[in-house]
Backbone as CSV, one residue per row, in Angstrom:
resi,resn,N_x,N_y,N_z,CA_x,CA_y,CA_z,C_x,C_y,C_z
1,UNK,-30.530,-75.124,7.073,-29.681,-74.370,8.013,-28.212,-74.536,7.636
2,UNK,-27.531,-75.769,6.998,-26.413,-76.047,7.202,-26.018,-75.127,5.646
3,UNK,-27.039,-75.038,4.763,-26.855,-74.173,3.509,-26.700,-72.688,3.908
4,UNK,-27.489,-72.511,4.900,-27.359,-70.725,5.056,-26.061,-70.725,5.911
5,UNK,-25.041,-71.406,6.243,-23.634,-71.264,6.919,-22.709,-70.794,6.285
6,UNK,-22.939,-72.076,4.502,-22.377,-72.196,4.001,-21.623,-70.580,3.139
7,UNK,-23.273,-69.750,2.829,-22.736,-68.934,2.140,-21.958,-67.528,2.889
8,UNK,-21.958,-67.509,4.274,-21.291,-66.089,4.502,-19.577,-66.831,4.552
9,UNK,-19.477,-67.981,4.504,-17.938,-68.690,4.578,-17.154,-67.929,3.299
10,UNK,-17.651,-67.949,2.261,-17.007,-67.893,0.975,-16.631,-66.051,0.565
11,UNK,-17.797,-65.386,0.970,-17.917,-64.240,1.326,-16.579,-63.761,1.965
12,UNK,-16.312,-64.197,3.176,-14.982,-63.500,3.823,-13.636,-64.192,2.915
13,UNK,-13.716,-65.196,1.988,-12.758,-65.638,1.660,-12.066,-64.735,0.972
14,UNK,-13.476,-64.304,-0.583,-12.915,-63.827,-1.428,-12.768,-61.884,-1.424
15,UNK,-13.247,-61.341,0.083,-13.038,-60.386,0.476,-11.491,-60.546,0.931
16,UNK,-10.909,-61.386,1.747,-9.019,-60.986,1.858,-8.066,-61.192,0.916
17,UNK,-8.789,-62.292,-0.372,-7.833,-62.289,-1.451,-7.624,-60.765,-2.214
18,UNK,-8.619,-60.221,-2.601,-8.565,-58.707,-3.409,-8.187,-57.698,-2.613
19,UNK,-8.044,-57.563,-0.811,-7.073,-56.948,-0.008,-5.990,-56.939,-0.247
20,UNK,-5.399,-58.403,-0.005,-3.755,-58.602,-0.204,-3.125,-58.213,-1.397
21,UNK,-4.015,-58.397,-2.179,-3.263,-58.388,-3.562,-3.505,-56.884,-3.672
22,UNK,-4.056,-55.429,-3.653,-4.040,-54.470,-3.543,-2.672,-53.924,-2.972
23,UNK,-2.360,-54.120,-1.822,-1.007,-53.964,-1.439,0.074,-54.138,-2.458
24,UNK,0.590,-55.076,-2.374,1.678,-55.386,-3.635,1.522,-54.691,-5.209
25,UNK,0.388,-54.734,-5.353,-0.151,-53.373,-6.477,0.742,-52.380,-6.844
26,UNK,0.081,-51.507,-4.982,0.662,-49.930,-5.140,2.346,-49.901,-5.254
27,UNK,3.149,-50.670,-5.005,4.322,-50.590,-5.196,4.865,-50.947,-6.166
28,UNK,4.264,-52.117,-7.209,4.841,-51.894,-8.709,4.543,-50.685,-9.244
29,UNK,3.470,-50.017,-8.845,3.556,-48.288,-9.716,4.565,-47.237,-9.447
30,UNK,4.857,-47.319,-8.156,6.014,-46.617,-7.746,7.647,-47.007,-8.809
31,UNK,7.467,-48.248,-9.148,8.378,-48.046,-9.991,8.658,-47.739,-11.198
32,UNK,7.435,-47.468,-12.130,7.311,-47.160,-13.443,8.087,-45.626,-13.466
33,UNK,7.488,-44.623,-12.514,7.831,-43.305,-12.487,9.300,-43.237,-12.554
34,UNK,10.558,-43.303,-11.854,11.763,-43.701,-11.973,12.681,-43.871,-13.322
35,UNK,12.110,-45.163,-13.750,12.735,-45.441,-14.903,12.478,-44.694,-15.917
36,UNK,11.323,-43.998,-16.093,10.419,-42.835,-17.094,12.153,-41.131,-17.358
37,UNK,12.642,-41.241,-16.349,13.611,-40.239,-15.878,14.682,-40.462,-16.751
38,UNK,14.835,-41.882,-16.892,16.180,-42.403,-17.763,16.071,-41.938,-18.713
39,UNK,14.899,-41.744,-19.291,14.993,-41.610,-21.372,15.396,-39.865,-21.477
40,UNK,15.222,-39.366,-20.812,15.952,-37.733,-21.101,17.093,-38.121,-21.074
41,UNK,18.242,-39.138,-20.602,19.405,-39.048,-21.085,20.152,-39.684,-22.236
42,UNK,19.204,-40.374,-22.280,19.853,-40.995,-24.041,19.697,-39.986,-24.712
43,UNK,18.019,-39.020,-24.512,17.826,-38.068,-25.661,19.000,-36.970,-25.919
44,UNK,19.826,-36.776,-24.952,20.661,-35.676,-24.625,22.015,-35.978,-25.510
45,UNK,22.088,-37.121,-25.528,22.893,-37.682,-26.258,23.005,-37.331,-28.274
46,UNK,21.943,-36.706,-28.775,21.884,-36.621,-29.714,22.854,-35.157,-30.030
47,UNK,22.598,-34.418,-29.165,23.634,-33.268,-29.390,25.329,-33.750,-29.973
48,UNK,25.772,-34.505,-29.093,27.324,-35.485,-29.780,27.642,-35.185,-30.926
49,UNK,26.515,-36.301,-31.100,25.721,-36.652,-32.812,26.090,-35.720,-33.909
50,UNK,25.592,-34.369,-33.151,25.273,-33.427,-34.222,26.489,-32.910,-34.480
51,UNK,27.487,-32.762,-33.294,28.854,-31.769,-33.665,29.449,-32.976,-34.443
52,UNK,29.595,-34.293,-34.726,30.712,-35.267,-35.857,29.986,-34.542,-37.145
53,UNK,28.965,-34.740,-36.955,28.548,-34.148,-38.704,28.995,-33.484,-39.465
54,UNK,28.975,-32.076,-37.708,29.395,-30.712,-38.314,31.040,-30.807,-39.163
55,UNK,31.550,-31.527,-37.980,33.140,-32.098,-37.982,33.548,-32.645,-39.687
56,UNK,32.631,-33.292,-39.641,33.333,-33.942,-41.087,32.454,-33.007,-42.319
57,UNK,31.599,-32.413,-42.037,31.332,-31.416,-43.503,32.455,-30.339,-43.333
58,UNK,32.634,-29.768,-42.253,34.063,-28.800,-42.367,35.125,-28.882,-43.401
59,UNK,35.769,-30.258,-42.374,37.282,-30.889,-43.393,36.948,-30.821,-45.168
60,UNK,35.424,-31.587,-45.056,35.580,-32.079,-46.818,35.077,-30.478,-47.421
61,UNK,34.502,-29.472,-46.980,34.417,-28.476,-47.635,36.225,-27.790,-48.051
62,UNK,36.951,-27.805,-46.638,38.259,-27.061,-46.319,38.948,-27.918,-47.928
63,UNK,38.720,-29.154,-47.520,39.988,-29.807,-48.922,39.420,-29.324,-50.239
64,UNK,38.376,-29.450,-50.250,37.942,-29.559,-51.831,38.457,-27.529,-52.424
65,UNK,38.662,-26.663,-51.229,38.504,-25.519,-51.500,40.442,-25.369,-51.351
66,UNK,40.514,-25.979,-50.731,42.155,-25.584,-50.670,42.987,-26.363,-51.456
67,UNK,42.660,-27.274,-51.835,43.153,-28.514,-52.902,43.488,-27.261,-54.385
68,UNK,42.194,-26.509,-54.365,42.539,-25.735,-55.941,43.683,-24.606,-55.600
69,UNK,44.092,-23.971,-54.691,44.506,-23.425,-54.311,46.051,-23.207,-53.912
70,UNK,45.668,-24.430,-52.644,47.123,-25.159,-52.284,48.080,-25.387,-53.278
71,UNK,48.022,-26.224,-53.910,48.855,-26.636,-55.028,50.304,-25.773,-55.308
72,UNK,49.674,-24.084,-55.581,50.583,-23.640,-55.825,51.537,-22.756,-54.426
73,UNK,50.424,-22.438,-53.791,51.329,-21.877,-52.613,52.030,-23.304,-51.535
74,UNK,51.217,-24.539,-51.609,52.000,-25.178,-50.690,53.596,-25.243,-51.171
75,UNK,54.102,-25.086,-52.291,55.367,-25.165,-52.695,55.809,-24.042,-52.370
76,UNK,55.136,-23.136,-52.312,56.237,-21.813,-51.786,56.510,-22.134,-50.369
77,UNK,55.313,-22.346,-49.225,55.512,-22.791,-48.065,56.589,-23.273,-48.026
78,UNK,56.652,-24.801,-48.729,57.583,-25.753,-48.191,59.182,-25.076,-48.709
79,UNK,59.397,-24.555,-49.808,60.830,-23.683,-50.255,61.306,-22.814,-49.140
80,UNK,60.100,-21.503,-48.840,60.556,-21.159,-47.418,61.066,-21.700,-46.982
């Protein structure tokens, strides 16, 4: 008799541990979604990126093409 007591005791134990802990669960998932939002703005960030590139192939095309050029009219410029 004192054996058949024993086992519905353990029964309700380990039925409120896997309750409680269910709770606290659902609210670490709530926070994954959130932070997921952040990474579209770093990605946005790559556009920047792209106009320095553009920026500095400009200039070094402009010199290398006006360098042959310049030479002789920048002296008229500057006489003006």
């Amino acid at each position: 008799s004192a054996c058949g007591v024993a086992v519905p005791q353990p029964l309700a134990n380990s039925c409120n541990e896997p309750c409680v802990q269910q709770c606290p669960d659902s609210k670490v998932v709530i926070y994954p979604p959130p932070v997921v939002v952040t990474f579209p703005g770093p990605i946005l960030s790559t556009f920047p990126q792209q106009s320095v590139v553009g920026s500095t192939g400009a200039p070094e095309v402009g010199s290398g093409s006006g360098s042959a050029g310049v030479p002789g009219g920048s002296r008229v410029y500057g006489g003006a």
